[in-house]
C-alpha positions in Angstrom: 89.9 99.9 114.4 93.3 101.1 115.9 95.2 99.2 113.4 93.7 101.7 110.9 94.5 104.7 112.8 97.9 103.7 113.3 98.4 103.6 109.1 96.8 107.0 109.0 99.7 107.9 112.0 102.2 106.3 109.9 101.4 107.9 106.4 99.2 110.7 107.2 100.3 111.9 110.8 97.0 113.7 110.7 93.2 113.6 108.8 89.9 115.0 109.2 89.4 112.2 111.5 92.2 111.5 113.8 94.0 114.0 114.9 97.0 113.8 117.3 96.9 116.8 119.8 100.6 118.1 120.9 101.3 117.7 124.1 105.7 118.7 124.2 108.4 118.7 121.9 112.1 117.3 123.1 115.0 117.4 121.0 116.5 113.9 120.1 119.1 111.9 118.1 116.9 109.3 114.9 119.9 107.1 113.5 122.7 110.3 114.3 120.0 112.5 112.5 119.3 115.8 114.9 115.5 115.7 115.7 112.6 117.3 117.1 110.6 114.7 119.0 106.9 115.8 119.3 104.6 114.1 122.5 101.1 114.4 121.1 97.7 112.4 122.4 95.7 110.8 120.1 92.1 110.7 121.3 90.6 108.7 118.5 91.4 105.6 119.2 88.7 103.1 120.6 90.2 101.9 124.0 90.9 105.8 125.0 93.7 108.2 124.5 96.7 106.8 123.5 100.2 108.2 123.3 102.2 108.3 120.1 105.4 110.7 119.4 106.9 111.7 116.3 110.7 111.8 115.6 111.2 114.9 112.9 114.0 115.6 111.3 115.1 119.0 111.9 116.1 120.4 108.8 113.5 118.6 106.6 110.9 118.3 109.2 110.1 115.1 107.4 108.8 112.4 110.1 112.0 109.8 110.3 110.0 108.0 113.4 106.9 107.1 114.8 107.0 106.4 118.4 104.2 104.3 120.4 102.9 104.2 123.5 101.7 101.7 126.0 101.1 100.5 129.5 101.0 96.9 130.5 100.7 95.9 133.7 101.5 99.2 135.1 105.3 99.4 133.1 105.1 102.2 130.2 106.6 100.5 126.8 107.8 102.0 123.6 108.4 101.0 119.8 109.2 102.7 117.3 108.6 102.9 113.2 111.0 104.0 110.9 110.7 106.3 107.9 113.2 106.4 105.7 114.0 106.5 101.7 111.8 109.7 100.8 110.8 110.7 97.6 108.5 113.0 95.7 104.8 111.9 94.9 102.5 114.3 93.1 104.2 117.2 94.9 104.2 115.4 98.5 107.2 113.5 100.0 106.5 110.3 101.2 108.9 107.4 102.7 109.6 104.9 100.3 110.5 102.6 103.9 108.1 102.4 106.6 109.7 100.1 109.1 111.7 97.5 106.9 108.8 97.4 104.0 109.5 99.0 100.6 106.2 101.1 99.6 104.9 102.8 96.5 102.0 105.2 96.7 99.2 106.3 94.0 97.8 110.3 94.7 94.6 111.0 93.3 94.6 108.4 90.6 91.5 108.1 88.3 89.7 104.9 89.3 86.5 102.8 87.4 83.4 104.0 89.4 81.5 100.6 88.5 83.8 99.2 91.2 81.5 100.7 93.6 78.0 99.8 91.9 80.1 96.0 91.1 82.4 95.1 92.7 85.1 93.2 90.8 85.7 89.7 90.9 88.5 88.5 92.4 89.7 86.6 88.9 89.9 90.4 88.3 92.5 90.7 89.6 94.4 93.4 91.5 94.4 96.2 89.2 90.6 95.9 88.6 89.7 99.3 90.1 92.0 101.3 87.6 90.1 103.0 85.1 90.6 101.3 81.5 
C-alpha cells in the first residue's frame, strides 16, 4: 500500500485520500535552483506517520523534489526524487522526468466502460481500455 501513496506523493502531492500535513518550511538550493523546502507528515501510510518533504521551486512553486524519510536502526535516512522537464497537460503542469524515467500523462480521457463489466484480454492489448 505505501508504494501507491508514494506515486500519489510524487504526481499528485495531495488527494482526497492522503493528505500530507505541513509541519515547516526551510529555504534550500534543488540543482542551483532557489527553493522552498516544505516538512509535512503523511499519516496515511500503513506502518504510521511517515515523513516526506517537498523541494519547490520558488518562482514556479512547481515541485523539483520529493524528499523521504526514514529511520533504520535508530539513524534518520533521506532520498530524494527529482522532477524535472515540465510541461502543460490539459491546463496542469506535470514533469515530463520523475527521477530518471521519461513520463507522458492522459487527463480525463474517454475510456470503454465494458472494460469494467469485461475486462479485456490480455491479446487486447494495451490500449484496450480507450474508447473506439
Amino acid at each position: 500500500m505505501s508504494g501507491f501513496i508514494d506515486l500519489q506523493l510524487n504526481y499528485l502531492m495531495e488527494t482526497r485520500w492522503v493528505r500530507p500535513t505541513p509541519l515547516s518550511v526551510q529555504k534550500g538550493k534543488v540543482g542551483g535552483r532557489d527553493v522552498d523546502i516544505v516538512q509535512t507528515t503523511v499519516h496515511e501510510y500503513p506502518k504510521g506517520p511517515d515523513r516526506v518533504a517537498f523541494a519547490l521551486d520558488r518562482k514556479t512553486h512547481l515541485p523539483l523534489q520529493v524528499i523521504y524519510y526514514a529511520v533504520v536502526r535508530g539513524e534518520e535516512y533521506s532520498g530524494g526524487l527529482r522532477l524535472s522537464d515540465y510541461a502543460e497537460v490539459n491546463g496542469i503542469q506535470m514533469p515530463g522526468k520523475v527521477g530518471r524515467l521519461k513520463t507522458s500523462y492522459q487527463i480525463n480521457v474517454e475510456y470503454d466502460e465494458s472494460v469494467f463489466e469485461q475486462p479485456p484480454s490480455f491479446s487486447a492489448g494495451i490500449e484496450a481500455w480507450k474508447k473506439k
